[in-house]
C-alpha positions as CSV (number, residue, x, y, z in Angstrom):
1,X,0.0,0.0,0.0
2,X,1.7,3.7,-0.8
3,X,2.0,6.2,1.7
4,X,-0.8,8.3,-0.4
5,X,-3.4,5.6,0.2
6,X,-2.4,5.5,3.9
7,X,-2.6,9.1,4.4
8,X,-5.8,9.2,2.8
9,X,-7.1,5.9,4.4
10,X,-6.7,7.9,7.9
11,X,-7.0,11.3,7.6
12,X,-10.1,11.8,5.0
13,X,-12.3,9.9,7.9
14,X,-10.8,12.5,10.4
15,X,-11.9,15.3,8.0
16,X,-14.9,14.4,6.8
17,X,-16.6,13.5,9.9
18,X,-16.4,17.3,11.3
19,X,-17.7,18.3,8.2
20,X,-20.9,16.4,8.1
21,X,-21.1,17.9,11.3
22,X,-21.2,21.5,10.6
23,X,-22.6,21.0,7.4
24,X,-25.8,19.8,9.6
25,X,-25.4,22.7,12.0
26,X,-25.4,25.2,9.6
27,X,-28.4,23.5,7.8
28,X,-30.4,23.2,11.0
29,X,-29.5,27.3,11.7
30,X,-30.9,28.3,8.2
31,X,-34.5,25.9,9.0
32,X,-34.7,27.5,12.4
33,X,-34.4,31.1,11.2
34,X,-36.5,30.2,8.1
35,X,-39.1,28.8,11.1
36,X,-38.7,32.5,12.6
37,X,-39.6,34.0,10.2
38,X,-42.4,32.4,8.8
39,X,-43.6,32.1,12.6
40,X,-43.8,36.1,13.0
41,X,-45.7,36.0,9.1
42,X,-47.9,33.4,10.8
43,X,-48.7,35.5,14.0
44,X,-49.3,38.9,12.1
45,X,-51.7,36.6,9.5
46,X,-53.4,35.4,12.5
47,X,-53.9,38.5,14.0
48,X,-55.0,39.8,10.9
49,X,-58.2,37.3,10.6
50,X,-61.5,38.6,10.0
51,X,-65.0,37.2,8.6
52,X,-65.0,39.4,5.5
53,X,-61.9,37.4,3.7
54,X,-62.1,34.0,4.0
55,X,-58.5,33.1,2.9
56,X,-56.7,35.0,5.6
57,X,-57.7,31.9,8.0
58,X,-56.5,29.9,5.0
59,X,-52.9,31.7,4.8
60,X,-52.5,31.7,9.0
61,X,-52.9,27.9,8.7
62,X,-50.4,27.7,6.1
63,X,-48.0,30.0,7.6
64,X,-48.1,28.0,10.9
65,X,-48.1,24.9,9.2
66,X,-44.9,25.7,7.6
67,X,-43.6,27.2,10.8
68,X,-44.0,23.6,12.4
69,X,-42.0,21.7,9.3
70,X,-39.3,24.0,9.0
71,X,-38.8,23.7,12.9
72,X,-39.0,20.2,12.8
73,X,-36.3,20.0,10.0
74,X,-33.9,22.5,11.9
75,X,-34.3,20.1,15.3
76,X,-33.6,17.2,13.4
77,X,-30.7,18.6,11.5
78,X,-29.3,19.8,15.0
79,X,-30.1,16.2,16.2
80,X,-28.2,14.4,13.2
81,X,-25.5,16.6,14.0
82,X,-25.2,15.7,17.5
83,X,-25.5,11.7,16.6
84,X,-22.9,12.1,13.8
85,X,-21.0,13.8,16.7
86,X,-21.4,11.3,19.3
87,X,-20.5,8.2,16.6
């Protein structure tokens, strides 16, 4: 076996494995902050409901419908990280 493929054989594991790490941090951030933000959309559209426009229920559902997936995605991409972590 040649030194290059020994080198490689033990430090691309030892490099790769931090990555995946942040890579799944960073992912999880940009959900949460996406989550934010479509949380404080969802709470002004809530507040904004009345009986004369019946889609403004609609788009507060929606809103806080995609609040709850995007937060879910961050957790788990924060979670993922943390089991790659602990591996």
């Amino acid at each position: 076996m040649s030194v290059v493929a020994r080198f490689v054989r033990h430090v691309v594991p030892g490099v790769i494995r931090p990555l995946r790490v942040l890579w799944n941090e960073v992912i999880g951030f940009f959900f949460i902050v996406l989550a934010v933000w479509f949380g404080a959309s969802a709470i002004r559209t809530a507040r904004e409901i009345n009986d004369t426009d019946p889609g403004s229920l609609f788009r507060a559902l929606i809103s806080g419908g995609f609040t709850l997936v995007l937060a879910a995605f961050g957790a788990a991409s924060f979670w993922k990280a943390r089991k790659i972590n602990r591996s």
